[in-house]
N, C-alpha and C positions, 0 to 999 in steps of 0.2 A: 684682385681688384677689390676694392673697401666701398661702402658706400660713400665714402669721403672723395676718392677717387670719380666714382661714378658723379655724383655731384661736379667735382672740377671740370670732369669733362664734357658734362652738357652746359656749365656756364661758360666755357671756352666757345663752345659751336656755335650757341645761339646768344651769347651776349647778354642773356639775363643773368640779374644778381645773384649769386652764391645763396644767400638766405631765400631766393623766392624760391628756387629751384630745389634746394634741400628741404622744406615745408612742403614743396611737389613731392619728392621722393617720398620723404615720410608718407604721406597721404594718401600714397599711390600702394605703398605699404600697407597700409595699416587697411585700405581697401581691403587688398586680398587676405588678406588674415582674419576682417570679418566674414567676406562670403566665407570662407571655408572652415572659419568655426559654425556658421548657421548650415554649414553638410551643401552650399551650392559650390559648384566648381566654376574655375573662371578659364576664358577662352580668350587669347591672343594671339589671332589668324598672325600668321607667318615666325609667330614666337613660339609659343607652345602653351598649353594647358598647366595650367596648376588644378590639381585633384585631390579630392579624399579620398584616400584609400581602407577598405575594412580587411582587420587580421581576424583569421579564426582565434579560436579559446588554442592554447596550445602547454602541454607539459614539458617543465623543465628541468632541470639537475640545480640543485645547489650544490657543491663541488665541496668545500671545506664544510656543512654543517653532514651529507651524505644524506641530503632531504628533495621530495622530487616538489613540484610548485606549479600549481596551475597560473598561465596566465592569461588572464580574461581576454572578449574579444575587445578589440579596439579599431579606433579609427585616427589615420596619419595623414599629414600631407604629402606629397610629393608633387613632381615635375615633370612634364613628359613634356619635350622639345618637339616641334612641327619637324616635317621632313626636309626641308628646305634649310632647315637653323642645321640639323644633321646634318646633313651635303655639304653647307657652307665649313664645319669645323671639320668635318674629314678632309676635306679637296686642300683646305691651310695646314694640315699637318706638316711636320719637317723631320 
């Protein structure tokens, strides 16, 4: 599913225009992608957490130069689903 998709189908359910609702998505967006560039994580009870995650420093292989490569610590987004969002996509598997 696309966010083009996601957009058609919340104008479908509730009748709002296509442009309102894609200006929602965007900004609903672009929400979480500042909390979690400013390192706060975001909570949505029965959806799940979006998080920053920290990697350690770690050493690597360069494979064709035969060079090893530090790479620094970092911090990632990820998603971690509520228990409820999990239950619901296992119990519809087929």
């Amino acid at each position: 599913m696309t966010k083009a998709d996601i957009v058609n189908e919340i104008s479908k359910n509730t009748g709002i225009e296509k442009i309102m609702v894609q200006k929602t998505v965007e900004a609903f967006m672009e929400s979480i992608k500042d909390s979690l560039a400013e390192g706060s994580n975001v909570y949505l009870r029965g959806f799940g957490s979006f998080i920053v995650k920290q990697r350690a420093e770690k050493t690597a292989r360069n494979i064709s130069k035969n060079t090893t490569i530090k790479i620094p610590a970092h911090k990632i987004p990820a998603f971690k689903p509520a228990k409820t969002f999990v239950n619901e996509v296992k119990s519809n598997v087929k």
